[in-house]
VEXLO-54024 format. One record per residue (C-alpha): x, y, z. Coordinates in nm, 3 decimals, m for minus. Each point is the difference from the previous one (the first is absolute). Layout:
N
SITE         x         y         z
SITE         X         Y         Z
...
END
This chain:
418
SITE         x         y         z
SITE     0.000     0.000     0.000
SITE     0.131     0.307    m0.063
SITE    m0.007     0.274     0.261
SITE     0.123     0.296    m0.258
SITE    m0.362    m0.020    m0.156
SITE    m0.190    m0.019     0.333
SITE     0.229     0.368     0.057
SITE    m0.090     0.124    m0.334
SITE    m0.324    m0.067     0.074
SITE     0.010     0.149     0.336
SITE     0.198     0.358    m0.152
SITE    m0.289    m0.022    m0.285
SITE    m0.303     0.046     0.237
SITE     0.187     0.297     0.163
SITE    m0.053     0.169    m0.334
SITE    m0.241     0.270    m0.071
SITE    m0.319    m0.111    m0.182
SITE     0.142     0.188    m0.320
SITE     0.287    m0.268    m0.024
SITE    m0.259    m0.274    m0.077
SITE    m0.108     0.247    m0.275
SITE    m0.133    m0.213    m0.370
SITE     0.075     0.105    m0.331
SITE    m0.089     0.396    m0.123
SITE    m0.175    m0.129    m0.272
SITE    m0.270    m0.201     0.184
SITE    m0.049     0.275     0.273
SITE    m0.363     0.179     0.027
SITE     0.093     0.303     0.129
SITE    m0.230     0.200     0.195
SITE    m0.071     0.325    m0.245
SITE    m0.058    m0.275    m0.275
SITE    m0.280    m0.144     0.225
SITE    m0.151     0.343     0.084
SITE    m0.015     0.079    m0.386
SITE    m0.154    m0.290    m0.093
SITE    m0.240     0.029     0.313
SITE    m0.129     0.322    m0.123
SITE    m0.025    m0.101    m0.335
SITE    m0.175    m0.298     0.001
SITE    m0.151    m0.044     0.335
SITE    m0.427     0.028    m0.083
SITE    m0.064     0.146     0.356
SITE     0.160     0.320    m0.083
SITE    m0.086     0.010    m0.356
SITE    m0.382     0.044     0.130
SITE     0.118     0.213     0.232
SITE     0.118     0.224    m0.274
SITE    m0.311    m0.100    m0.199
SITE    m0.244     0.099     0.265
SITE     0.182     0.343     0.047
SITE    m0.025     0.108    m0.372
SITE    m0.355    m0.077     0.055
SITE    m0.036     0.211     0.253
SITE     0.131     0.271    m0.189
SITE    m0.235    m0.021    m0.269
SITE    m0.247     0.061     0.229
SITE     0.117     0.365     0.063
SITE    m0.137     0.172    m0.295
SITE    m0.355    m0.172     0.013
SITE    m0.041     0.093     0.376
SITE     0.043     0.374    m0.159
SITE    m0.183    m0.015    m0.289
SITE    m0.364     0.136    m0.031
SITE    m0.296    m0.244    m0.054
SITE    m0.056    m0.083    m0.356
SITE    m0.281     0.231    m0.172
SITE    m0.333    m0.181    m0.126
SITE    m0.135     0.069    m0.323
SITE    m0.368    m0.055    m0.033
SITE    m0.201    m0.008    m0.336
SITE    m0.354     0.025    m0.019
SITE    m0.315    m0.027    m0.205
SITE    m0.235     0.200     0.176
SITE    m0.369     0.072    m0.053
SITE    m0.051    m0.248    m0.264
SITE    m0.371    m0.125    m0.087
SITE    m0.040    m0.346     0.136
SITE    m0.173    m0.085    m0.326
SITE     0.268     0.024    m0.318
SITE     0.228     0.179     0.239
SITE     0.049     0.247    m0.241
SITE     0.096     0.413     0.037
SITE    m0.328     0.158    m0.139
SITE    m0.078     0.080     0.365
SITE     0.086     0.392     0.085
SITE     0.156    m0.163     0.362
SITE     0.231    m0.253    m0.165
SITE     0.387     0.090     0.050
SITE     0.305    m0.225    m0.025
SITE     0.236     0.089     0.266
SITE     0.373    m0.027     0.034
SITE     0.152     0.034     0.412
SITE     0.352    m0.009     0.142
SITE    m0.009     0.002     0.376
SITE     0.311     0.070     0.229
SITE     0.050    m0.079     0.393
SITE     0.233     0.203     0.138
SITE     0.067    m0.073     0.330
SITE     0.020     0.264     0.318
SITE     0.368     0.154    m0.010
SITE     0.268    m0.186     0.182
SITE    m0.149    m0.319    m0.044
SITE     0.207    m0.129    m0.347
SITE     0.287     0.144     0.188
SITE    m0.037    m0.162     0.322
SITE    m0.075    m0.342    m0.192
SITE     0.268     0.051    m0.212
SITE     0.260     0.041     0.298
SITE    m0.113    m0.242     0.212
SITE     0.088    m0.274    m0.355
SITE     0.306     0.209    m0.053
SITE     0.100    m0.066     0.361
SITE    m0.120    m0.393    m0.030
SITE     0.234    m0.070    m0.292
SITE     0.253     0.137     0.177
SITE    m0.044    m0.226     0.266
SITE    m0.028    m0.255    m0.200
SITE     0.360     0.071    m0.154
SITE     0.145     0.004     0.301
SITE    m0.179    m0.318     0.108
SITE     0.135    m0.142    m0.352
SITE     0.350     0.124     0.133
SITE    m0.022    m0.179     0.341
SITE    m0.085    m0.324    m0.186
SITE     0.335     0.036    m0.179
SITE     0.172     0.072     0.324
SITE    m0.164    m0.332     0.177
SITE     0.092    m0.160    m0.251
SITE     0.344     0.078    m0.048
SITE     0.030    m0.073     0.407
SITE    m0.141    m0.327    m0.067
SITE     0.234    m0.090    m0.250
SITE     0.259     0.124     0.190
SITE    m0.090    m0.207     0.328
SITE    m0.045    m0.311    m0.205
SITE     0.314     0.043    m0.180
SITE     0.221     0.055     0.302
SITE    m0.173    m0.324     0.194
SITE     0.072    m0.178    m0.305
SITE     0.388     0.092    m0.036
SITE    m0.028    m0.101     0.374
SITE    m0.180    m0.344    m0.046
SITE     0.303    m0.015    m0.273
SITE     0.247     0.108     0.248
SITE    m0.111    m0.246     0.268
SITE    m0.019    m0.287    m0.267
SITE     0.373     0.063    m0.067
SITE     0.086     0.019     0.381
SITE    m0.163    m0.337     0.057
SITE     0.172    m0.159    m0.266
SITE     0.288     0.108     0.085
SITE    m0.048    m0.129     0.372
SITE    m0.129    m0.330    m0.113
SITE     0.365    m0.071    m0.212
SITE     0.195     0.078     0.320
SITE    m0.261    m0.214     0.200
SITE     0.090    m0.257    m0.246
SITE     0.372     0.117     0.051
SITE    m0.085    m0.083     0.360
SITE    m0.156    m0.319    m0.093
SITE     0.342    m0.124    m0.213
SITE     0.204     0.126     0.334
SITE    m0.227    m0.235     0.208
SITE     0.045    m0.322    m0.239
SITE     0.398     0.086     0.022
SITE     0.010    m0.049     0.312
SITE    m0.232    m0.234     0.110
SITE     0.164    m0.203    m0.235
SITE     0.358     0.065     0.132
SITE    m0.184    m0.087     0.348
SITE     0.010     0.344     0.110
SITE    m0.333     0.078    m0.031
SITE    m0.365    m0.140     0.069
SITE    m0.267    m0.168    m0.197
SITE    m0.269     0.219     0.122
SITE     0.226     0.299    m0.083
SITE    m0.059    m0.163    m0.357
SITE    m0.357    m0.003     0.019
SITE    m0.023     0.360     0.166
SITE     0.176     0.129    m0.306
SITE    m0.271    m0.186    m0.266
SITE    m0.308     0.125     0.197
SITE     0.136     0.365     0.025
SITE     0.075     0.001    m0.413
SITE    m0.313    m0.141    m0.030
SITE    m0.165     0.274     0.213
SITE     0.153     0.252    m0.247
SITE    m0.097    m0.194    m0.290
SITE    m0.341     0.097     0.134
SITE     0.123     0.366     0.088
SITE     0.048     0.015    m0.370
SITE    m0.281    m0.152    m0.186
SITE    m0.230     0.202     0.243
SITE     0.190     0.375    m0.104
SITE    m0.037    m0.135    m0.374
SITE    m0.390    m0.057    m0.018
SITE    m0.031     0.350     0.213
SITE     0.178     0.126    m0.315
SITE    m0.191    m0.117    m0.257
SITE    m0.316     0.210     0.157
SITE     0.205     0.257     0.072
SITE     0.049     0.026    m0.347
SITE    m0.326    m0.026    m0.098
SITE    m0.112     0.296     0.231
SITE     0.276     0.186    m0.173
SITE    m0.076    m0.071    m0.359
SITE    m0.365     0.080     0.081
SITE     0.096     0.351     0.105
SITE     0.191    m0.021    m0.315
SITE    m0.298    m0.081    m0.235
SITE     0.122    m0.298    m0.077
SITE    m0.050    m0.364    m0.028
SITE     0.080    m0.159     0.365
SITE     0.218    m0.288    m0.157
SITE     0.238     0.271    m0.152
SITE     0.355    m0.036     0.058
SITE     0.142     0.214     0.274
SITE     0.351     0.045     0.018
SITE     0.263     0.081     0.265
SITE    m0.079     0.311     0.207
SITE     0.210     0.253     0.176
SITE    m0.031     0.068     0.361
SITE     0.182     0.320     0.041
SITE     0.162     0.050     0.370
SITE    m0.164     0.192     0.303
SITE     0.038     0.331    m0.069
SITE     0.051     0.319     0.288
SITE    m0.196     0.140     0.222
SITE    m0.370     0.184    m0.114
SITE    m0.118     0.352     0.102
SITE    m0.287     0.021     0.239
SITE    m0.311    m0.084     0.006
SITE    m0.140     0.402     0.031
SITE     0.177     0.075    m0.307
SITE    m0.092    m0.306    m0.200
SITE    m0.367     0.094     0.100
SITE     0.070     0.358    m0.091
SITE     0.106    m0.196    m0.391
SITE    m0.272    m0.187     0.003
SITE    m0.334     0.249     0.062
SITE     0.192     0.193    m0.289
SITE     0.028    m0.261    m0.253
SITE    m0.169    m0.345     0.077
SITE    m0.252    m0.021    m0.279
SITE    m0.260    m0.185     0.201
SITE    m0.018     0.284     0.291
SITE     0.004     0.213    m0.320
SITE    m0.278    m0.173    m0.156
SITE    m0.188     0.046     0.353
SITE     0.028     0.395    m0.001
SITE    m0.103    m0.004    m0.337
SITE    m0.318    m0.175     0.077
SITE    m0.010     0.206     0.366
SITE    m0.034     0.308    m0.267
SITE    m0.245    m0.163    m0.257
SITE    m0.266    m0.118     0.304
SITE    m0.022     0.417     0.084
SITE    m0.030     0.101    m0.381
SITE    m0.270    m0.256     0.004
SITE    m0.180     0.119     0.280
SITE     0.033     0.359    m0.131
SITE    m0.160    m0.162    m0.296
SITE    m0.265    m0.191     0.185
SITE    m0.091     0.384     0.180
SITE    m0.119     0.185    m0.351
SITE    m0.223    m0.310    m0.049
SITE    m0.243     0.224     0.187
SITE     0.023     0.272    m0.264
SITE    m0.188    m0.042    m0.320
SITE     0.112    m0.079    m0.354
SITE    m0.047     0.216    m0.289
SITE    m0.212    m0.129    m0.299
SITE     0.030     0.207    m0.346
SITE    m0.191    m0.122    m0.302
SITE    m0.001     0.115    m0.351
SITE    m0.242    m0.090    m0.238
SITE    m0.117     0.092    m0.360
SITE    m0.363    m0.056    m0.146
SITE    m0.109    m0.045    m0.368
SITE    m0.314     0.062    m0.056
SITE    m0.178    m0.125    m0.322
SITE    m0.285     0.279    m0.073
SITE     0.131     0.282     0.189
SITE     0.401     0.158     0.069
SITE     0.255    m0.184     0.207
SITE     0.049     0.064     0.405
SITE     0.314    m0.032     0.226
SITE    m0.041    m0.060     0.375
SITE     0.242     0.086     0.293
SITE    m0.100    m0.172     0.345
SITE     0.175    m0.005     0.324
SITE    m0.047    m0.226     0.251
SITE     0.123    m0.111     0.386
SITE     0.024    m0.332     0.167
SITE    m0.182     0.001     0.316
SITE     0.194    m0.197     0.328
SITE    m0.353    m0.099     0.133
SITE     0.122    m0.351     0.097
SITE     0.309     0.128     0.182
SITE    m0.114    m0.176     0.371
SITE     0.126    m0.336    m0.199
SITE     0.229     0.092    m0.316
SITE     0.195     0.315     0.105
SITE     0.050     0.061     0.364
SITE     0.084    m0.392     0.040
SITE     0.249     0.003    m0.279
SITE     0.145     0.310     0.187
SITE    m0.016    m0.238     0.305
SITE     0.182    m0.297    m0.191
SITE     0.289     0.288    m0.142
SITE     0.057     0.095     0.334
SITE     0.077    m0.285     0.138
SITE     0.189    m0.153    m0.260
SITE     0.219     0.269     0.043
SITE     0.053    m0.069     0.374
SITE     0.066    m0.355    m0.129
SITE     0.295     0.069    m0.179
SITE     0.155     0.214     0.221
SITE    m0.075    m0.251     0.249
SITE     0.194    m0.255    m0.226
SITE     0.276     0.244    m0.103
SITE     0.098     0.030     0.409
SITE    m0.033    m0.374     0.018
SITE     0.232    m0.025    m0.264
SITE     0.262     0.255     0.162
SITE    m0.040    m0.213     0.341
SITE     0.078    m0.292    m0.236
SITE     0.300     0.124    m0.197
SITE     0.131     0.116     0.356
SITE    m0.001    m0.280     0.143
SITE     0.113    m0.249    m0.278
SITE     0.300     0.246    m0.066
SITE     0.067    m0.056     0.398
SITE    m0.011    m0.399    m0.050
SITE     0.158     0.019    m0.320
SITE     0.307     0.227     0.136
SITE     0.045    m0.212     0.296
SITE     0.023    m0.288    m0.169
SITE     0.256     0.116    m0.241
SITE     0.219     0.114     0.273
SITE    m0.024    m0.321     0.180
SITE     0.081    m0.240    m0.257
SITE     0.296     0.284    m0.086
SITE     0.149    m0.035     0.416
SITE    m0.075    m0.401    m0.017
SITE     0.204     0.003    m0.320
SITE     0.301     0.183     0.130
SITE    m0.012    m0.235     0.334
SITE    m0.068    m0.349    m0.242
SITE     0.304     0.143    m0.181
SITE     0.239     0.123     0.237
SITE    m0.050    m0.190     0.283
SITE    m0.200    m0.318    m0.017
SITE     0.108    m0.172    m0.368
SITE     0.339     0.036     0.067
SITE     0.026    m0.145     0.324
SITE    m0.240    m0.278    m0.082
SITE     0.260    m0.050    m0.307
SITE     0.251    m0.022     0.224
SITE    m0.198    m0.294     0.223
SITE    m0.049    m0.223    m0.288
SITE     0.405     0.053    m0.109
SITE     0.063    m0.087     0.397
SITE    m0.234    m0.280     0.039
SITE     0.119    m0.134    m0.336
SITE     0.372    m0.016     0.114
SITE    m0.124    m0.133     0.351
SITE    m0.197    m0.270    m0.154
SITE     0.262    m0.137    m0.251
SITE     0.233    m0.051     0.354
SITE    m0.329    m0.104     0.229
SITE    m0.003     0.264     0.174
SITE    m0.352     0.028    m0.035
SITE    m0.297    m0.166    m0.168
SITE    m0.149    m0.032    m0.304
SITE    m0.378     0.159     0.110
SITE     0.223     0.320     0.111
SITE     0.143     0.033    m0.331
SITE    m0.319    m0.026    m0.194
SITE    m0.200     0.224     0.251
SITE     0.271     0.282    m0.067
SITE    m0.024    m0.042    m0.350
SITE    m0.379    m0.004     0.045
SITE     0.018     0.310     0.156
SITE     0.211     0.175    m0.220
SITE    m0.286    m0.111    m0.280
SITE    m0.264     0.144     0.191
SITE     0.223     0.357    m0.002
SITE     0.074     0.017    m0.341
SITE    m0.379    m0.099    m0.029
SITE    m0.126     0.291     0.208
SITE     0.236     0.244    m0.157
SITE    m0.111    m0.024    m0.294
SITE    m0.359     0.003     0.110
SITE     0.081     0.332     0.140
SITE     0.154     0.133    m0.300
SITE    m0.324    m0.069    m0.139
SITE    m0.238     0.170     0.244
SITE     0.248     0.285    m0.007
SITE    m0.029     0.039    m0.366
SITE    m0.432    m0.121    m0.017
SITE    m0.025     0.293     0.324
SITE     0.157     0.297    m0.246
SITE    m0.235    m0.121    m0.300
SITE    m0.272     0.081     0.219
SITE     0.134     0.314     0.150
SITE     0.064     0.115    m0.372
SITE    m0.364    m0.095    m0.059
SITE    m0.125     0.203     0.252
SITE     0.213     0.299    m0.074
SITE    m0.143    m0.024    m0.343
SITE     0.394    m0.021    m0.156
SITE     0.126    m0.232    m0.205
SITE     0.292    m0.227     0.165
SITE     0.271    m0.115    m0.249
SITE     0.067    m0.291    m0.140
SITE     0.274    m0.243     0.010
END
């Protein structure tokens, strides 16, 4: 058995994750995934869809009702309907509504101020779903990460296993030191396939953020290192009420509840009716008429005053829901924040402190074992632990990275890509 390749392997897991790194060529980088994501993914193409909508509905909101044009056959004998009566005219009208001032205006505000909410809402779509791809993408370069870790463990287990055979069969060692050694690269075996399958849906959540098929191909990832430390959480809020689309979007609508209900207030006042109309009249000369007419509010009890009712407090809705949503932003930029600068202190201690002297235990109990010093369980439970570090470090390096996609999201930026 050779011992240099149970110290290669024990210098290779000291490594950074980058030294495990696959070929360029087969790497999905993260900007490639965000591209594609807002290319292709259907959730934000109806997003975008359902804004231009919205904006079409601007100009009708403002426009005046459409005129009526009536023709009419009037004073015709019932018998022959013909025009030798004196009274027989045939008439020509074009009636307008025009509504009381400050109503078009009102309506047309309140869709002007919907679309724009809608835009923004269109915008915080794109944002989710650039965090999402972002979060997924990170815990899959991790679930890649931690595949590569437990390989790695399992060959020196099985280093450990050809150390055990040696010298059990020199007489040095023990049977069940033999049979330890199988059942723990077994274990791992297990470890392994379990981290593989957790892929392959991994992958499929990505490629479904991707708009694609879930069977596609994924490639190698890159987990980029823990970066510094992040400003605080006043000033991220500060960011955030500024230029988060979705507390956007709920200002916008905030503004269109009020023009609504100033809307919803001239629905007392009455509309203007103006009709035109011309009059040909067989045995005698032609006649024009000009009438002017009002709409009368009589059933206001139960049209008017309750739609000023319903207004009013679908304004106090939304600025209910736009404080909710403040509250909310607050407080997921507070989780999000200390999350981020946990995983960044655990990943300084994993690094600094902890790997390296659980390193060190394995080389100890390696060189303690081969002169039996001490057993074999010691020497696979060091190993073991060192395993569960690398494990967790990673895993950090992931949360880190998943807790500034959503901080990113919240501040309504766009984080960059790797």
């Amino acid at each position: 058995m050779s011992f240099v390749r149970v110290g290669f392997v024990v210098f290779s897991l000291a490594l950074p994750p980058a030294a495990a790194g696959q070929s360029a060529s087969d790497t999905l980088r993260l900007d490639a995934a965000v591209a594609t994501a807002r290319s292709a993914n259907p959730k934000l193409q109806a997003a975008r869809l359902g804004a231009d909508a919205a904006a079409e509905r601007i100009s009708q909101a403002g426009a005046l009702p459409d005129p009526q044009l009536t023709v009419g056959f009037m004073n015709r004998p019932l018998a022959g309907f013909g025009t030798a009566e004196p009274m027989t005219m045939n008439q020509v009208q074009v009636s307008q509504r025009l509504p009381w001032p400050g109503k078009l205006g009102f309506s047309e505000d309140r869709a002007r101020l919907l679309a724009s909410a809608e835009a923004f809402s269109a915008d915080d779509v794109e944002a989710r779903l650039i965090s999402q791809v972002r979060a997924v993408y990170y815990m899959l370069a991790a679930t890649d990460r931690t595949i590569t870790i437990l390989e790695r463990t399992r060959e020196l287990l099985r280093d450990f296993f050809g150390v055990s055979q040696a010298m059990y069969a020199v007489g040095d060692g023990l049977q069940q030191d033999v049979l330890r050694a199988q059942v723990a690269v077994a274990q791992m075996t297990e470890d392994v396939t379990v981290m593989t399958q957790q892929r392959v849906a991994r992958a499929a959540r990505l490629n479904a953020l991707l708009g694609q098929e879930a069977t596609t191909s994924v490639g190698a990832l890159v987990l980029p290192e823990v970066g510094g430390p992040i400003g605080p959480v006043d000033s991220l809020l500060a960011i955030a009420v500024e230029h988060r689309p979705a507390l956007q979007a709920a200002y916008q609508r905030v503004r269109a509840a009020d023009a609504g209900y100033q809307f919803a207030r001239r629905q007392l006042y009455p509309d203007f009716m103006v009709s035109l109309a011309w009059g040909q009249r067989p045995q005698f000369g032609d006649m024009g008429t000009l009438m002017f007419g009002i709409s009368l509010p009589l059933w206001a009890r139960s049209k008017q005053l309750p739609l000023r009712r319903e207004m009013e407090a679908l304004r106090t809705r939304e600025e209910a829901l736009a404080q909710d949503l403040y509250n909310e932003t607050f407080a997921q930029l507070t989780e999000a924040h200390a999350e981020a600068e946990r995983a960044r202190a655990l990943t300084t201690l994993y690094s600094t402190a902890i790997l390296p002297q659980a390193r060190a235990s394995v080389e100890s109990a390696l060189s303690a074992y081969r002169v039996g010093r001490v057993d074999y369980m010691t020497l696979v439970e060091n190993e073991m632990t060192v395993n569960r570090y690398e494990v967790e470090l990673v895993r950090i390096a992931a949360q880190y990275h998943e807790a500034l996609a959503r901080i990113d999201f919240l501040l309504g930026v766009q984080g960059g890509g790797q």
